[in-house]
C-alpha angles and dihedrals in degrees: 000000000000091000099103099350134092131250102245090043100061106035078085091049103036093049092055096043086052089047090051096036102034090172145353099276088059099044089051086047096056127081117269083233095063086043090056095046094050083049091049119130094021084088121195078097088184085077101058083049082056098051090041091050085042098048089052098054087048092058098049093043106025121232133329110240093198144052093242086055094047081047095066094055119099104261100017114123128180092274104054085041094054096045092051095040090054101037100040106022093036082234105162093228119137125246117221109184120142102277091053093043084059094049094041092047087048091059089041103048082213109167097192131098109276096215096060110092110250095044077045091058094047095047083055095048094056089044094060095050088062095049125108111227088199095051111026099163107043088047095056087050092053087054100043084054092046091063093037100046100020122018083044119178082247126032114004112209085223090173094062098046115119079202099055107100084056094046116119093182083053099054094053088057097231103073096158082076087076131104094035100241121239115252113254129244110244101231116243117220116228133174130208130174114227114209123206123193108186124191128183084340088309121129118211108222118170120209127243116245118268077247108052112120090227125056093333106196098033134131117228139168115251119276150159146162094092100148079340102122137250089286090069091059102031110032146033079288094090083052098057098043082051093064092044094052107046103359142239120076129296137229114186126195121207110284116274099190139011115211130198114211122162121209113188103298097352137091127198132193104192118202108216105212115166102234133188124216118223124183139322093085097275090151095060107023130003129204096276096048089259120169116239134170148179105252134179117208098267090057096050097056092058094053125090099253132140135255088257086075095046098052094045087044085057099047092060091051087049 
């Protein structure tokens, strides 16, 4: 949970996932479904359907004991696989997460971009050398709080740094310079209109295809407008995109909210707009054979479903 996601954001999550899925056998019994909802509003959804894969091969096999074997589960880098193998097996294998990779290309004054293969080796390399063999996993910590609490990206409490006479960044006076920093994606701004039909205090929310490259499987509320044009937001074009995308035909209100809501390098504005549904079976089966259904709040947060439908879904009660 804590790969792309911050501290204080998963402990909730985290908690109630444990209290559901005390252990492996009982995460690789549930639905993938349950697991998904329990996961719902982390985002980066491919990595719940690896833990659950991983969980059920655990529990068929029992668990790996190196970092070769942790290796081999769905969802497990180099990076995960060295951290487990160290800390629970007591196997001397390096970690390089991002708080390690600054204090290793400090040392190392190295002005490359860490994530190419030859300035990697050489970051793994020097974060082997700093590795104890008799206590892996201790001294991985150690490193992985170094870079958190002392070589920090700003900042760096050099004086305080049991690394400092080594340090080659050090030495050159300016050490935030290390590691060379990725350049950024530019964010592209998108808008899309949400439309929400409500019915005796019911939300119809139809589900992406098993095959959709993003989220397959989850329930959303209907939407459009995404690289669509003004007229999707604006005008009876939203309507008419409705009614391509999951049938029937659309009636939209004026919008009641706008929401911001930022996925990677993308931005959204999404135009809430209440909406009815006439005709041509949208609420069963859309053009395309989508899922739908008529769901109260209880329901839908059981459902796997994103952030996106929460927020809107917050908006409204706002």
């Amino acid at each position: 949970m804590l790969q792309q996601t911050r501290v204080e954001t998963v402990l909730p999550y985290y908690e109630r996932f444990l209290a559901r899925f005390p252990d492996v056998h009982a995460l690789a019994a549930a639905p993938l479904e349950e697991v998904l909802a329990f996961w719902s509003g982390l985002g980066y959804y491919r990595r719940a359907r690896q833990l659950h894969g991983a969980a059920a091969r655990v529990a068929r096999e029992g668990f790996p004991e190196t970092s070769g074997g942790w290796r081999e589960l769905p969802g497990i880098g180099e990076y995960t696989a060295a951290a487990v193998a160290s800390i629970a097996n007591g196997q001397a294998e390096p970690v390089l997460d991002g708080n390690v990779e600054r204090v290793a290309a400090r040392l190392l004054a190295l002005g490359e971009d860490p994530k190419r293969a030859a300035p990697r080796r050489r970051l793994r390399a020097a974060a082997a050398a700093l590795l104890d063999p008799e206590r892996p996993g201790d001294s991985n910590q150690a490193l992985m709080e170094l870079g958190a609490r002392i070589c920090t990206p700003r900042a760096p409490r050099c004086l305080l740094c049991p690394l400092e006479a080594a340090c080659e960044g050090r030495r050159t006076g300016d050490p935030e310079r290390f590691p060379t920093p990725r350049e950024r994606r530019r964010p592209v701004r998108l808008s899309r209109v949400v439309a929400v039909v409500e019915e005796d205090g019911r939300r119809l929310l139809f589900r992406r295809g098993a095959d959709e490259e993003l989220m397959p499987g989850f329930w959303e509320l209907p939407w459009t407008g995404e690289g669509a044009g003004a007229e999707a937001v604006d005008g009876a074009g939203a309507a008419d995109l409705l009614a391509g995308r999951y049938g029937g035909r659309w009636r939209l209100g004026e919008p009641v909210a706008t929401v911001r809501h930022g996925i990677t390098h993308r931005d959204f504005e999404l135009h809430v707009r209440p909406a009815r549904v006439e005709a041509g079976g949208a609420v069963a089966e859309g053009p395309e054979g989508r899922e739908a259904g008529w769901f109260g709040p209880d329901e839908i947060a059981a459902l796997p479903t994103s952030s996106m439908v929460a927020k809107v879904l917050r908006a409204l009660a706002s």
